[in-house]
VMD Tcl script that draws the C-alpha trace (Angstrom):
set ca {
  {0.00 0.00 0.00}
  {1.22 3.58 -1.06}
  {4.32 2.62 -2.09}
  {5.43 5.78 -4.40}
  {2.35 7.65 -2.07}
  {3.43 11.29 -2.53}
  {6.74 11.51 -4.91}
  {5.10 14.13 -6.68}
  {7.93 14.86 -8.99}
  {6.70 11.32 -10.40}
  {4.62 12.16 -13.86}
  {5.19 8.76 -15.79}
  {4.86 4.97 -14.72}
  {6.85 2.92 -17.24}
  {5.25 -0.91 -17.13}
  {6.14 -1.46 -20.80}
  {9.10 -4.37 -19.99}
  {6.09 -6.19 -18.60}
  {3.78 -9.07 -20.27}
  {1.31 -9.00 -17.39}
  {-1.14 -6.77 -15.34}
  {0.90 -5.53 -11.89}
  {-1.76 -6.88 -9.45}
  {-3.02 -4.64 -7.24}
  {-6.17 -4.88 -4.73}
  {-7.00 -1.05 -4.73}
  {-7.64 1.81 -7.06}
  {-3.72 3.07 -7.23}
  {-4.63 6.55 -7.20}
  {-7.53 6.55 -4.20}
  {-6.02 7.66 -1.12}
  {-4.87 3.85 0.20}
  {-3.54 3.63 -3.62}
  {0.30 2.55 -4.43}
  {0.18 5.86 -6.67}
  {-1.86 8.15 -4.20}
  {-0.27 12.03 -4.32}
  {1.75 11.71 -7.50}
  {1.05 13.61 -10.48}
  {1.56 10.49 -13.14}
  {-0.59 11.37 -15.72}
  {0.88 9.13 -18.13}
  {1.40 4.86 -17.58}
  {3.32 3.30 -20.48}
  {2.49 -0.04 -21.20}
  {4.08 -2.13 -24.42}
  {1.13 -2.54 -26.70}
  {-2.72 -2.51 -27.43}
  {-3.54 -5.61 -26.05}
  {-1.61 -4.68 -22.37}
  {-3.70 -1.43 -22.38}
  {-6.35 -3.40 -22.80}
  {-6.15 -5.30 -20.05}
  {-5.08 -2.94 -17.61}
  {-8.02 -0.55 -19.05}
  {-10.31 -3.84 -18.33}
  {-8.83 -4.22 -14.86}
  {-10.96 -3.94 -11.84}
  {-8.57 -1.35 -10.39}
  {-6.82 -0.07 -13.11}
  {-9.61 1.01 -15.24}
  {-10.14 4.07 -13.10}
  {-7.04 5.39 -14.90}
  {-7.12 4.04 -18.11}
  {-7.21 7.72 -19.60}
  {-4.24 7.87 -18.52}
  {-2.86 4.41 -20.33}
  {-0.64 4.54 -23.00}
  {0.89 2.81 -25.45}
  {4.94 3.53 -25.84}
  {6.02 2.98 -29.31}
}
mol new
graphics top color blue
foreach p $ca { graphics top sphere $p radius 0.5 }
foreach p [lrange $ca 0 end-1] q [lrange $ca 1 end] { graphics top cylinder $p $q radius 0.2 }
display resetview
């Protein structure tokens, strides 16, 4: 729980080195969140089909506008 809670300097979350869904077991930006009080507005993942599973993730979904693919 709130691992990176408050680096604020911390804009982007680079996932794209991996082939599965980080497992988490609540919303990472709500305030008991792994990614509560950063200012990531950007989470790289390595193609369509990862954002589409972490957009299709129970907790991840709530920031799947902010899922993107890195080319």
């Amino acid at each position: 729980d709130q691992a990176f809670e408050d680096i604020t300097p911390l804009e982007e979350l680079d996932l794209s080195a991996l082939d599965h869904v980080i497992n988490i077991d609540a919303n990472p930006f709500d305030e008991k969140g792994c990614l509560h009080g950063t200012k990531i507005n950007t989470i790289w993942v390595k193609d369509q089909a990862m954002k589409d599973k972490y957009s299709n993730d129970s907790y991840w979904s709530s920031a799947s506008g902010k899922i993107k693919v890195k080319s």
